[in-house]
Structures are given as C-alpha cells and as structure tokens.
FILUM-440223 format. One line per field, with one value per residue (C-alpha): residue number from 1; chain; x negated, y, z. Coordinates in Angstrom, 2 decimals, always signed. Last residue first. Layout:
BEGIN
num: [NUM/...]
cadena: [A/...]
X: [X/...]
Y: [Y/...]
Z: [Z/...]
***
This chain:
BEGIN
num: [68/67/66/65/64/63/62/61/60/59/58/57/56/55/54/53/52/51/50/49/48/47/46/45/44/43/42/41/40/39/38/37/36/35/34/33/32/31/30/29/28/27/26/25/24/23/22/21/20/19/18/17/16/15/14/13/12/11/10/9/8/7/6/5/4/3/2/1]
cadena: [A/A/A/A/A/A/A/A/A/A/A/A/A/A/A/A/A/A/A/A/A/A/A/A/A/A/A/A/A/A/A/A/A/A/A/A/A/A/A/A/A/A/A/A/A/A/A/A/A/A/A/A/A/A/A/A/A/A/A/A/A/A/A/A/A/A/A/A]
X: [-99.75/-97.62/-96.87/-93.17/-92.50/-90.45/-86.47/-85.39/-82.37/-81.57/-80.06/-80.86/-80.83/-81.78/-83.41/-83.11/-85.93/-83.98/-80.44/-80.41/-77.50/-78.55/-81.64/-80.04/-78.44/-77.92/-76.22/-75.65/-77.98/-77.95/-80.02/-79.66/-82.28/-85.14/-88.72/-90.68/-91.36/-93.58/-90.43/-88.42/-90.23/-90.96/-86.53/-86.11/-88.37/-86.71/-83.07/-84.61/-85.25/-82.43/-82.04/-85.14/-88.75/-90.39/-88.67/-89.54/-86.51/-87.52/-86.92/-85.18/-85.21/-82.76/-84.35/-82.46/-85.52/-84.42/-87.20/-88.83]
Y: [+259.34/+256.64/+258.11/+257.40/+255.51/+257.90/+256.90/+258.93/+260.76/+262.35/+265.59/+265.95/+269.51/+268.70/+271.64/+271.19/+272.46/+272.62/+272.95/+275.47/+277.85/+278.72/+277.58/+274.68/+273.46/+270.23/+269.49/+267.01/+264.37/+261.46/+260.02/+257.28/+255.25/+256.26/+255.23/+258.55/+262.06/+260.81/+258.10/+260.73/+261.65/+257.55/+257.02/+259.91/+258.15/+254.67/+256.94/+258.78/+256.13/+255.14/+259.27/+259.30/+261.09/+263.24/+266.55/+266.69/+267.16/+270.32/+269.46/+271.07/+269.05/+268.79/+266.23/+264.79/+262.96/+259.75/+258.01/+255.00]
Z: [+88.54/+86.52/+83.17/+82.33/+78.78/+76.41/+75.00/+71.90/+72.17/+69.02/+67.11/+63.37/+61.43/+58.10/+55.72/+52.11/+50.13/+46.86/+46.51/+43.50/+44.51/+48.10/+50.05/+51.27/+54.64/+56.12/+59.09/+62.25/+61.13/+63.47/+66.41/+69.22/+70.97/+69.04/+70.65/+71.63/+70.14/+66.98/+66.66/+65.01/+61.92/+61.38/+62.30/+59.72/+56.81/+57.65/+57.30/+54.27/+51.98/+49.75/+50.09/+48.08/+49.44/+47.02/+47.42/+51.14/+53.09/+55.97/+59.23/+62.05/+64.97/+68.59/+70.88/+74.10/+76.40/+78.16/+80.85/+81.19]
***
C-alpha cells in the first residue's frame, strides 16, 4: 500500500445538497484511491451570485501497490 497527497479543484454541482456533499466528496475522492484523510480548504464563487462554487479539497487517499 502506498500514500498519495491529492490537491482537487471541483466544481459544486447545483443539484447536490450540503446534507449530501461529504458522501458526494468521499465518491469524488475515492476515484484516486481509499480516503484516509481529506477536507475542504476553500471555496470560491463566481462573484455576487454564488453560483458554480468551486471547492478546493486536499486529501490523502491510500492506493494498493502493483506487484511487478
């Protein structure tokens, strides 16, 4: 097993609740390996309206090693 340090930009789709963002997070996360430790370290708008927010999340996911 090995640790891999991820830093992601992704954008909030309007249709998924903050009741379910972490579970939606963790799913976005888990594509790169099993999360060990994540959170969101900003989140930034497209100016007045707050739409199309971006989070920026920082994790360390844990990835099997390939034998050769």
């Amino acid at each position: 097993m090995k640790l891999h340090a991820l830093e992601l930009q992704i954008d909030w789709p309007p249709d998924i609740e903050l009741s379910d963002l972490r579970l939606w997070l963790l799913k976005h996360i888990g594509k790169y390996g099993e999360p060990l430790r994540w959170s969101i370290t900003s989140i930034e708008s497209d100016g007045k309206n707050h739409t199309n927010p971006k989070l920026k999340i920082e994790a360390v996911v844990i990835t099997m090693k390939l034998s050769n």
